[in-house]
ROKOL-104775 format. One line per 10 residues: number of its first residue (from 1); for each residue x, y, z of N, C-alpha, C, CB. Coordinates in steps of 0.05 Angstrom, whole numbers, padded with zeros to 5 digits. Each point is the difference from the previous one (the first is absolute). Glycine has a CB too. Example, Ala and Ser with C-alpha at 12.3 -4.5 7.8 and 13.67 -1.06 7.14 Angstrom:
1 = 00264,-00114,00156,-00018,00024,00000,00018,00024,00000,-00038,-00023,00025; 00031,00044,-00039,00016,00024,00001,-00015,00022,00014,00024,-00013,-00043 .
This chain:
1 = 00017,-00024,00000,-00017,00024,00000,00018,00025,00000,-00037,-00025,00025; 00037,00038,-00053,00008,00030,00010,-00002,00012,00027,-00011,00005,-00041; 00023,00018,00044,-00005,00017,00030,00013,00024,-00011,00004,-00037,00044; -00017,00047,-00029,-00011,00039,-00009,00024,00014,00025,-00075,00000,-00010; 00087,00003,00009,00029,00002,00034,-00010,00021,00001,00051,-00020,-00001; -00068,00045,-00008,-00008,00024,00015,-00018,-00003,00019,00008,00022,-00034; -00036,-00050,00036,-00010,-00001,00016,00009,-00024,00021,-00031,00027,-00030; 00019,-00034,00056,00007,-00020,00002,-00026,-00009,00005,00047,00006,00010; -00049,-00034,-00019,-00033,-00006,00006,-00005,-00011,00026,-00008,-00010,-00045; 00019,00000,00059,00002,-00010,00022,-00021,00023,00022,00055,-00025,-00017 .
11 = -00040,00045,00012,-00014,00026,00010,-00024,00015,00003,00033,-00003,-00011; -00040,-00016,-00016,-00033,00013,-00006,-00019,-00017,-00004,00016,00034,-00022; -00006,-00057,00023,-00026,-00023,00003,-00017,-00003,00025,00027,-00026,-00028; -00054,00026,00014,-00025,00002,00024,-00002,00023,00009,00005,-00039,00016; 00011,00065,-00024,-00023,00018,00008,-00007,00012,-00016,00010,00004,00034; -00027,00008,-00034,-00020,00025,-00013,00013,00020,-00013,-00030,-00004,00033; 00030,00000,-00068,00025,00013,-00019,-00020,00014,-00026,00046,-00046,00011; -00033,00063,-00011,00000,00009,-00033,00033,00000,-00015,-00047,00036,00013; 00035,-00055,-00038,00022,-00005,-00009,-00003,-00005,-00028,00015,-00014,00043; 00012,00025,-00059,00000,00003,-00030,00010,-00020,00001,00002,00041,-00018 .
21 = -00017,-00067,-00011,00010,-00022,-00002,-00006,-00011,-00034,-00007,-00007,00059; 00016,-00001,-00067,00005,-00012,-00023,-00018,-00032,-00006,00050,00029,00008; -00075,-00035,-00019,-00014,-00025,00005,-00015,-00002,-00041,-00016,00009,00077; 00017,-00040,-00068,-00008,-00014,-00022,-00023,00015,-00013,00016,-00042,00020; -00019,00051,-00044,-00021,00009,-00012,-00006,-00016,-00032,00012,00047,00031; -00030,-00054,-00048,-00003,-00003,-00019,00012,00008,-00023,-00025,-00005,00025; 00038,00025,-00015,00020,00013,-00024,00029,00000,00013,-00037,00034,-00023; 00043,-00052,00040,00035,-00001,00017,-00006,00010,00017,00034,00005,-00026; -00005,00002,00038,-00008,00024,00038,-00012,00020,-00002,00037,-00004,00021; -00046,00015,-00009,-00010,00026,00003,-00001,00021,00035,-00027,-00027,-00048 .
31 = 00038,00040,00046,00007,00011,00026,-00025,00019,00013,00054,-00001,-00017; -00059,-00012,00046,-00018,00010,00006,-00004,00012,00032,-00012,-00028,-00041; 00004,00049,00050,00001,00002,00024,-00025,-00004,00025,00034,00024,-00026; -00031,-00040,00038,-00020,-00012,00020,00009,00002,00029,-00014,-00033,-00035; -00016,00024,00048,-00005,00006,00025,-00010,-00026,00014,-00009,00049,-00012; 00032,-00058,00028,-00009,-00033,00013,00033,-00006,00016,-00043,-00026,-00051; 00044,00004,00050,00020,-00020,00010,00009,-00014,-00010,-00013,00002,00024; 00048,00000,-00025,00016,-00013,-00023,-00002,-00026,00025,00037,00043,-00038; -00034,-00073,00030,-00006,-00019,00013,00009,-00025,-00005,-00029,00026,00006; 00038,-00053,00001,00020,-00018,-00016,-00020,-00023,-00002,00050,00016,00018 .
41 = -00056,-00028,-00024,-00011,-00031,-00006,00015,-00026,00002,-00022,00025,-00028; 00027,-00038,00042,00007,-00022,00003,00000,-00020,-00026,-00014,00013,00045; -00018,-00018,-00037,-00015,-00013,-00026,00017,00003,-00028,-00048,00013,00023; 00048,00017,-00028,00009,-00001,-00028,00029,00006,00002,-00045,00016,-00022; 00051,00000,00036,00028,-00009,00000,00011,00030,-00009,-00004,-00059,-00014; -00012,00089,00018,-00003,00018,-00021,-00007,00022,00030,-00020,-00031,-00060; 00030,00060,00046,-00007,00026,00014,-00033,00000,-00015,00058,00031,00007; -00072,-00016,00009,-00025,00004,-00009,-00003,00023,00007,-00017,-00038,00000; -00011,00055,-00010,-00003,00026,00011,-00033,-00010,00004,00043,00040,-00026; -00057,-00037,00044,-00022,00006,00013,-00006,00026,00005,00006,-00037,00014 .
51 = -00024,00049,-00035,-00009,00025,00003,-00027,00008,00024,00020,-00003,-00053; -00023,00024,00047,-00016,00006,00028,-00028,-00001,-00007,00035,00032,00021; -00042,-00044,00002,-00039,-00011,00001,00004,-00023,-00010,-00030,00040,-00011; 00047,-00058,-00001,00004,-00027,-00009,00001,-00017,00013,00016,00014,-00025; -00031,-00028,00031,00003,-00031,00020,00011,-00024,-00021,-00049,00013,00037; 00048,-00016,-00064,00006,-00016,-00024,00020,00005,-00015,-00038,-00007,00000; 00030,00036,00001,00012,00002,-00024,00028,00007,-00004,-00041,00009,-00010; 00065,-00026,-00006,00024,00007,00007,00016,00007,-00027,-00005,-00030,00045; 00028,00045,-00052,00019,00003,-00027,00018,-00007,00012,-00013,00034,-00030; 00022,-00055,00005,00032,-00016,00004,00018,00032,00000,-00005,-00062,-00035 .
61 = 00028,00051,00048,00019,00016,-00011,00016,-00022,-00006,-00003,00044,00023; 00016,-00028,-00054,00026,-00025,-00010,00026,00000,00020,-00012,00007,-00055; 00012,00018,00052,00032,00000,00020,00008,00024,00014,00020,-00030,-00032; -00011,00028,00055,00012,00027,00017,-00001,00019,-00014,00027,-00018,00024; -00015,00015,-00046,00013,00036,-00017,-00027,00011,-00011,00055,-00015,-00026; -00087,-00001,00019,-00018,00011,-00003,-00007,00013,00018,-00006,-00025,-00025; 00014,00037,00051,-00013,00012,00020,00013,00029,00000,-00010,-00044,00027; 00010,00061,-00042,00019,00024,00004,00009,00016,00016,-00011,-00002,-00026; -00027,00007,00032,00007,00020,00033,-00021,-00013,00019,00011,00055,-00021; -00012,-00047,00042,-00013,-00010,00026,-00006,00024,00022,00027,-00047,-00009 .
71 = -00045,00058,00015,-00006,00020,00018,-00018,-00022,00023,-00001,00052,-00039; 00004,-00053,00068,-00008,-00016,00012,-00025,00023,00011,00046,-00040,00007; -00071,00033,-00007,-00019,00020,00016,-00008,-00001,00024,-00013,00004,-00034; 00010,-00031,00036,-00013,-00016,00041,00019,-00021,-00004,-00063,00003,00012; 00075,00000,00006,00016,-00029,00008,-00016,-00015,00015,00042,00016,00002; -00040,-00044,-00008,-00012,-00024,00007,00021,-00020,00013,-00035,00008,-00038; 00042,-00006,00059,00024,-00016,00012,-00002,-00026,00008,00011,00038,00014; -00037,-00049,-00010,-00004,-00027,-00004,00002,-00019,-00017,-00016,00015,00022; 00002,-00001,-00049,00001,-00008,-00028,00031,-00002,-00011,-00047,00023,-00005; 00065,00005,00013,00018,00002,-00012,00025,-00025,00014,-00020,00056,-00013 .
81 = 00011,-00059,00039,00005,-00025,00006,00011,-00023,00000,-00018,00020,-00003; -00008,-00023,-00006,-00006,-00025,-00018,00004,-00005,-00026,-00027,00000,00025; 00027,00018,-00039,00013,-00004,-00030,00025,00005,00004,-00034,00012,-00026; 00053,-00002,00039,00029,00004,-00008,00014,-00029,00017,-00001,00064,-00006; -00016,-00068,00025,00010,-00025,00008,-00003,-00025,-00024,-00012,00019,00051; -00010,-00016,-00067,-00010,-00021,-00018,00022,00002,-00024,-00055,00003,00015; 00067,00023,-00019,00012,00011,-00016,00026,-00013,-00005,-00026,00038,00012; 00041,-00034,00018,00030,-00007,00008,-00006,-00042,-00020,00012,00045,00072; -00026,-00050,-00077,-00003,-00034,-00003,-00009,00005,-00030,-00017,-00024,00054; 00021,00041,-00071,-00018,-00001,-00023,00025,-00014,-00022,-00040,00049,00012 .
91 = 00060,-00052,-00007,00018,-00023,-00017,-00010,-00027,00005,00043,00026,00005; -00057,-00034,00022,-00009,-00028,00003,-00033,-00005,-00016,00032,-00001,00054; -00049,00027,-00050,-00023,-00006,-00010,00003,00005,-00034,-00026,00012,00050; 00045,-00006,-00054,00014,00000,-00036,-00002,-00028,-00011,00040,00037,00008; -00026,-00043,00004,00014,-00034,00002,-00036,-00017,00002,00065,00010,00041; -00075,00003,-00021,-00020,-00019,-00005,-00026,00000,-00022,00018,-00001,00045; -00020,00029,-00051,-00013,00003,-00017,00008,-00013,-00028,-00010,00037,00028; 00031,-00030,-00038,00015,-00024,-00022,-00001,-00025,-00004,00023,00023,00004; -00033,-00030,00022,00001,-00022,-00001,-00021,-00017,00004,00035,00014,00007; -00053,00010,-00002,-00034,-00005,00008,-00006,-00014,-00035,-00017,00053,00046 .
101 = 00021,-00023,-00057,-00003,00010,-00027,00005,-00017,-00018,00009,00039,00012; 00018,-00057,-00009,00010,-00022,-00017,-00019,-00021,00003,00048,00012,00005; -00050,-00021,00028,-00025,-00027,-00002,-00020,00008,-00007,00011,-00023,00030; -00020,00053,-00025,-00019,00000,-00021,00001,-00009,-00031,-00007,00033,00032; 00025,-00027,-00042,00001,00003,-00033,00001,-00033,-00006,00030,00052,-00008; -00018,-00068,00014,00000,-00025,00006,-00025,-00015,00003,00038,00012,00016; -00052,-00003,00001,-00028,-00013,00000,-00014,00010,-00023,-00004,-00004,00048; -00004,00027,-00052,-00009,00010,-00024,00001,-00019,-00022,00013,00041,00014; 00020,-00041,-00011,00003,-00016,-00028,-00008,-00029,-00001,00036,00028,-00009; -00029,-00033,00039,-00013,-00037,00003,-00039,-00002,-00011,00041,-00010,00059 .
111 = -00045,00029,-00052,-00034,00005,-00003,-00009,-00003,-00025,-00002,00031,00032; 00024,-00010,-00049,00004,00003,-00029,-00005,-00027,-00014,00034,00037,00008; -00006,-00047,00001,00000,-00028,-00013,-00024,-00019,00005,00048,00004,00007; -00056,-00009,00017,-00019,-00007,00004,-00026,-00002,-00019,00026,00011,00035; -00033,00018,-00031,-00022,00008,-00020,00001,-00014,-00026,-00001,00045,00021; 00029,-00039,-00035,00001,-00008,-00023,-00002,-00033,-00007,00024,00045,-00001; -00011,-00054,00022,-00007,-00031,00007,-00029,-00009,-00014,00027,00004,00049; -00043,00010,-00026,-00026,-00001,-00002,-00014,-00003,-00021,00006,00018,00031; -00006,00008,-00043,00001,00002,-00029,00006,-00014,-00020,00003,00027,00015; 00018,-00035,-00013,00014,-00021,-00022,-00016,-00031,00002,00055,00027,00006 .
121 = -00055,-00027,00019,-00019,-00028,00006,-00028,00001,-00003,00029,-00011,00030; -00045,00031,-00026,-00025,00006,-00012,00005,00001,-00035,-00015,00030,00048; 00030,-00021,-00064,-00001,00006,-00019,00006,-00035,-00011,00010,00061,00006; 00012,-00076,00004,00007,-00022,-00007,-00034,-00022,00004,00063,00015,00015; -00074,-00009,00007,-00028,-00016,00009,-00017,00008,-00031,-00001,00009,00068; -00005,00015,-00070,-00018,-00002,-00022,00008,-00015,-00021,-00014,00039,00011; 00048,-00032,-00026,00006,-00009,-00015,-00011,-00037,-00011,00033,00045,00019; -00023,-00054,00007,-00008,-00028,00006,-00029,-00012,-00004,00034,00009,00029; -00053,00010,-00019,-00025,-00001,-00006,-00009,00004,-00017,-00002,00006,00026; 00005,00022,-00046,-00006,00008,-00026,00009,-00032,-00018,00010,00064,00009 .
131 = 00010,-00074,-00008,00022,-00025,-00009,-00023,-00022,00006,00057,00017,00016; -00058,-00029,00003,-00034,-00013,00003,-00012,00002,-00009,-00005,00000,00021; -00012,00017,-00023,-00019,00004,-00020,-00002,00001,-00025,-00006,00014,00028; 00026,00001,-00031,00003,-00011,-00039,00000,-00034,-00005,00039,00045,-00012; -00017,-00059,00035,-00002,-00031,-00008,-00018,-00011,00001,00030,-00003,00009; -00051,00006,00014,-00022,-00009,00004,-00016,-00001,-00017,00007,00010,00031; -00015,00015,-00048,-00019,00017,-00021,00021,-00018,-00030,-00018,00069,00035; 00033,-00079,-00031,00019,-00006,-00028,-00011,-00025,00004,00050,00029,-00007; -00055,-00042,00023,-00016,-00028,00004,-00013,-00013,-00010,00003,00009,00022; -00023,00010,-00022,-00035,00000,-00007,-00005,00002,-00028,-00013,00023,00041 .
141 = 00042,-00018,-00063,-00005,00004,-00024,-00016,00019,-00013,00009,-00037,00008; 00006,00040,-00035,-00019,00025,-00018,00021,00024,00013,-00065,-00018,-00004; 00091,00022,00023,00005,00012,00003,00014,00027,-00009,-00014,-00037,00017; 00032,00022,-00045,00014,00018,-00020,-00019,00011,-00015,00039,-00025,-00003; -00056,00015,-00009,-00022,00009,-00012,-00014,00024,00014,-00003,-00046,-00018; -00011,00038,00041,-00011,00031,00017,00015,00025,00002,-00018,-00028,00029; 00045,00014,-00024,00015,00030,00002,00022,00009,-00018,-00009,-00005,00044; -00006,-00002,-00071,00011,00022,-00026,-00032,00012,-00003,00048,-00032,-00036; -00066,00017,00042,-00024,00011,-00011,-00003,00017,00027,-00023,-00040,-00038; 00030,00049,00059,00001,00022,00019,00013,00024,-00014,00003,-00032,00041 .
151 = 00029,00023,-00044,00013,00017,-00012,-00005,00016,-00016,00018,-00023,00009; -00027,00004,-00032,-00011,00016,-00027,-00021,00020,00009,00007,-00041,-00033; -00033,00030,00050,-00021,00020,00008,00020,00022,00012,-00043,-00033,00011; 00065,00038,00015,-00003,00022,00004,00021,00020,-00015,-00022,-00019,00041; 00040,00003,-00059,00011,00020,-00025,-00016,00008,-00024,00040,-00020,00010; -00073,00014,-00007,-00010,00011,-00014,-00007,00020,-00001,-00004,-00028,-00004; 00008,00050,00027,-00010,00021,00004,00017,00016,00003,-00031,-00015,00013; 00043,00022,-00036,00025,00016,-00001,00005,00022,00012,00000,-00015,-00034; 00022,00027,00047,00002,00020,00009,-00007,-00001,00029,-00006,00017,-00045; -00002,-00045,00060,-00005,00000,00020,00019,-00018,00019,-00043,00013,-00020 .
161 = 00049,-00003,00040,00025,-00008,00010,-00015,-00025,00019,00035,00052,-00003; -00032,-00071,00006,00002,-00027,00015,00023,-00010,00016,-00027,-00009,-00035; 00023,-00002,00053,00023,-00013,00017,00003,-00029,-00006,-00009,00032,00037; 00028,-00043,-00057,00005,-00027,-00009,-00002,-00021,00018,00025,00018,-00030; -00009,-00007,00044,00014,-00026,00037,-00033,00000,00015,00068,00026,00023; -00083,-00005,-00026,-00022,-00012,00017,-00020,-00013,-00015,00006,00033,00031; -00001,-00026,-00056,-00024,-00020,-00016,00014,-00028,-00003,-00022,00041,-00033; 00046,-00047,00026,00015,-00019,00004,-00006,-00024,00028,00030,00040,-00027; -00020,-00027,00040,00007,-00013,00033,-00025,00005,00004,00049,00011,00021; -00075,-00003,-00023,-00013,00004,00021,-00029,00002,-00016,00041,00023,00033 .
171 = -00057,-00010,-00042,-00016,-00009,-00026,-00001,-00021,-00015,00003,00033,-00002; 00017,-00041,-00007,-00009,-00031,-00020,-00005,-00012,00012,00021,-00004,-00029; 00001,-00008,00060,-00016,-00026,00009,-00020,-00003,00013,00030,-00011,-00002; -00041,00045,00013,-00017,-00007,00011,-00026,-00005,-00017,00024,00019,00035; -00018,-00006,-00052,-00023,-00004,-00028,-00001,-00025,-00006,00009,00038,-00023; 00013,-00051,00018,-00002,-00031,-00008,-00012,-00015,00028,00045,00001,-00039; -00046,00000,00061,-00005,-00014,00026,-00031,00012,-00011,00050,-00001,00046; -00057,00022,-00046,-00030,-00004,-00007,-00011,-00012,-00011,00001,00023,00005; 00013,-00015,-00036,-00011,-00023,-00021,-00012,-00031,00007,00035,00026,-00025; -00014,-00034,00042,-00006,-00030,00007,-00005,-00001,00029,00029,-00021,-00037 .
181 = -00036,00044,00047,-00017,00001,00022,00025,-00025,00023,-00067,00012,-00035; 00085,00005,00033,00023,-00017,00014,00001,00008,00028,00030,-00004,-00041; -00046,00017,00046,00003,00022,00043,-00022,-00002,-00001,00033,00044,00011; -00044,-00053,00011,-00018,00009,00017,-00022,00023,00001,00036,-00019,00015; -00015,00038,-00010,-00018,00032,00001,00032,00022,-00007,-00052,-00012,00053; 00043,00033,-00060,00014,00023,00001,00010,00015,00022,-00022,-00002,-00032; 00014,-00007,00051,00003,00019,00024,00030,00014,00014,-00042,-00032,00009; 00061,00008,-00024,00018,00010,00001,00019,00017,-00016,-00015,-00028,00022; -00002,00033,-00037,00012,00020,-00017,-00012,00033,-00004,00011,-00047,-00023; 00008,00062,00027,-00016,00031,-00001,-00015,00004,-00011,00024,00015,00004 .
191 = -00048,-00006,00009,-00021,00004,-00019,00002,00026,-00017,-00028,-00025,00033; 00042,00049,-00038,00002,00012,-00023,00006,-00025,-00019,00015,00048,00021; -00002,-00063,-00017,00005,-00013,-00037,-00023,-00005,-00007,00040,-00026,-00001; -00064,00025,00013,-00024,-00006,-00010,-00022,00027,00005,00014,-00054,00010; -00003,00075,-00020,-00009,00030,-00008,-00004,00011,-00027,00022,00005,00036; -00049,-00006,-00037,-00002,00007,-00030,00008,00029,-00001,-00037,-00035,-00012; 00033,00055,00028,00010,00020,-00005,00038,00003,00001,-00055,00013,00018; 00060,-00023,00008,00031,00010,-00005,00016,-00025,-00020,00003,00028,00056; -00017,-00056,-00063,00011,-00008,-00012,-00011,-00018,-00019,00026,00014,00030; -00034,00001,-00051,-00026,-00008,-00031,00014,-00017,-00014,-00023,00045,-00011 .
201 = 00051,-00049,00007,00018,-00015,-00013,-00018,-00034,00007,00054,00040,00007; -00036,-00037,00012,00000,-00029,00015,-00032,-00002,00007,00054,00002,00025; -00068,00007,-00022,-00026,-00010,00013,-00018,-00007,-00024,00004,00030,00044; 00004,-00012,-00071,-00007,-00011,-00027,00006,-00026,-00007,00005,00040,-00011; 00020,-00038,00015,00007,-00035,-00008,-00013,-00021,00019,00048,00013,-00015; -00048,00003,00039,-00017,-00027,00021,-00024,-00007,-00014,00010,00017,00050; -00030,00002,-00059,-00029,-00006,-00005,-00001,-00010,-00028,-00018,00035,00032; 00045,-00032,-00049,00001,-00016,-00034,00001,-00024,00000,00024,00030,-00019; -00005,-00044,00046,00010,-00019,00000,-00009,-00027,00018,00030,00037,-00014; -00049,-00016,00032,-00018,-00012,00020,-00033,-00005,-00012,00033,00027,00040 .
211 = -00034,-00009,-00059,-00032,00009,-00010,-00020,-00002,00019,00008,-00016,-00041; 00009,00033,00059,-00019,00017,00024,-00010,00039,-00002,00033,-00043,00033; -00042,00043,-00018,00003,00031,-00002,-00007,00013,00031,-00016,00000,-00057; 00044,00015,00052,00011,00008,00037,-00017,00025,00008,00058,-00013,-00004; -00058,00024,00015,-00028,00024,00014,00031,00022,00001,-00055,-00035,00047; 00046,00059,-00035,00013,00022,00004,00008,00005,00033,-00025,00017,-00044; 00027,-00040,00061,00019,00001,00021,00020,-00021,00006,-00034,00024,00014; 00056,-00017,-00004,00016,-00025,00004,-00012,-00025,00018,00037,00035,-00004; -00049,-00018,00029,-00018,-00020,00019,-00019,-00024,-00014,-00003,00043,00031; -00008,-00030,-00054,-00019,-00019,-00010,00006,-00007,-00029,-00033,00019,00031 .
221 = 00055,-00017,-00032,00022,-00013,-00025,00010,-00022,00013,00018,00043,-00025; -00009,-00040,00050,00011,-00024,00020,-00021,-00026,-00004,00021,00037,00041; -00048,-00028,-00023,-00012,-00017,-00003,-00019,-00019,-00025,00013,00027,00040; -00009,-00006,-00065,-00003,-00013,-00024,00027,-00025,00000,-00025,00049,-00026; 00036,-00040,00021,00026,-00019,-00004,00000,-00025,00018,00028,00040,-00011; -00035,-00028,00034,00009,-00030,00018,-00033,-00021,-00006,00039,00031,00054; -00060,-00011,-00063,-00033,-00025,-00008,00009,-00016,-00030,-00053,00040,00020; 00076,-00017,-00029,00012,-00011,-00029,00010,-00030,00005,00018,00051,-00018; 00001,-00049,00042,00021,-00019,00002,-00017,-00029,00013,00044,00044,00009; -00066,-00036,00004,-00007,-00017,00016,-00025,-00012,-00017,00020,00025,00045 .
231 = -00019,-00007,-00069,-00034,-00026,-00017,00011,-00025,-00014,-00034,00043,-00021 .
């Protein structure tokens, strides 16, 4: 930490100051003069200034030499105290803050990893599943066939952008599991895919291929499908 050798801080901590000081602003330092108590923190490891009427509210100071001048107004000799005693030890609460700070960064990053763990294994689970289902749905036959004749339907509408991997992985077989009425019920599957409004593509091909005809809610698109599966 820099140090300012015109003042000494020792001297003026905890009591009742106006003082020109130099503090973090949005545009770099900016020098400012206030009315409070220059004051040390343990915790952070840092001079602070606690301005007056503030019970919270505190400005870091970066370093001694930000403090220029110091006019003391009420001395506070208990306070002052106590911080210069806290003061004389602020190479040890240095040390610990660094070191707070490091296991912090460390866990962070363990968390990090973690998360991404997570992720990767959720992403690997679907993978696996989506992978299922195609084999399953490749089973039941007619499967190459359904899905050029998907394809072709949704590159017929030029200019319209489609997501291949979900019609792929995730549309054909379930289309083909209908066809041959291979599940049970739908229930486990989101019912938007069975939205004629957010999704006319796919719910068209259900009712071409099913020679059903689906209603205008997902709720009762569900339960078409599953009286479909079950006649």
């Amino acid at each position: 930490m820099e140090v300012n050798t015109l003042i000494k801080i020792e001297d003026v901590l905890g009591h009742y100051v106006e003082a020109d000081v130099s503090l973090k602003s949005y545009f770099g330092k900016a020098r400012q003069t206030l009315t409070g108590r220059i004051i040390y923190s343990e915790y952070n490891a840092s001079l602070l200034f606690k301005p007056k009427w503030s019970k919270n509210k505190c400005y870091f100071i970066e370093s001694e030499s930000d403090i220029h001048s110091v006019n003391i107004i009420r001395k506070d000799n208990k306070k002052h105290k106590y911080y210069k005693e806290i003061y004389k030890n602020k190479e040890q609460y240095e040390k610990e803050y660094f070191k707070r700070m490091e296991k912090e960064k460390e866990e962070k990053e363990k968390q990090r990893q973690l998360r991404q763990e997570r992720i990767e294994q959720e992403r690997q689970r679907k993978l696996e599943k989506e992978q299922q289902e195609i084999n399953e749905a490749k089973k039941l036959g007619g499967y190459e066939k359904l899905e050029k004749e998907v394809i072709d339907f949704y590159k017929s509408f030029e200019g319209e952008f489609y997501n291949e991997r979900l019609i792929k992985n995730i549309y054909i077989p379930l289309l083909n599991k209908l066809i041959h009425k291979a599940i049970p019920n739908v229930n486990d599957y989101p019912k938007y895919y069975f939205c004629k409004r957010n999704n006319p593509k796919f719910t068209k091909l259900i009712e071409r291929k099913l020679s059903i005809k689906l209603g205008n809610t997902q709720k009762g698109n569900v339960e078409i499908l599953n009286n479909y599966l079950q006649s």
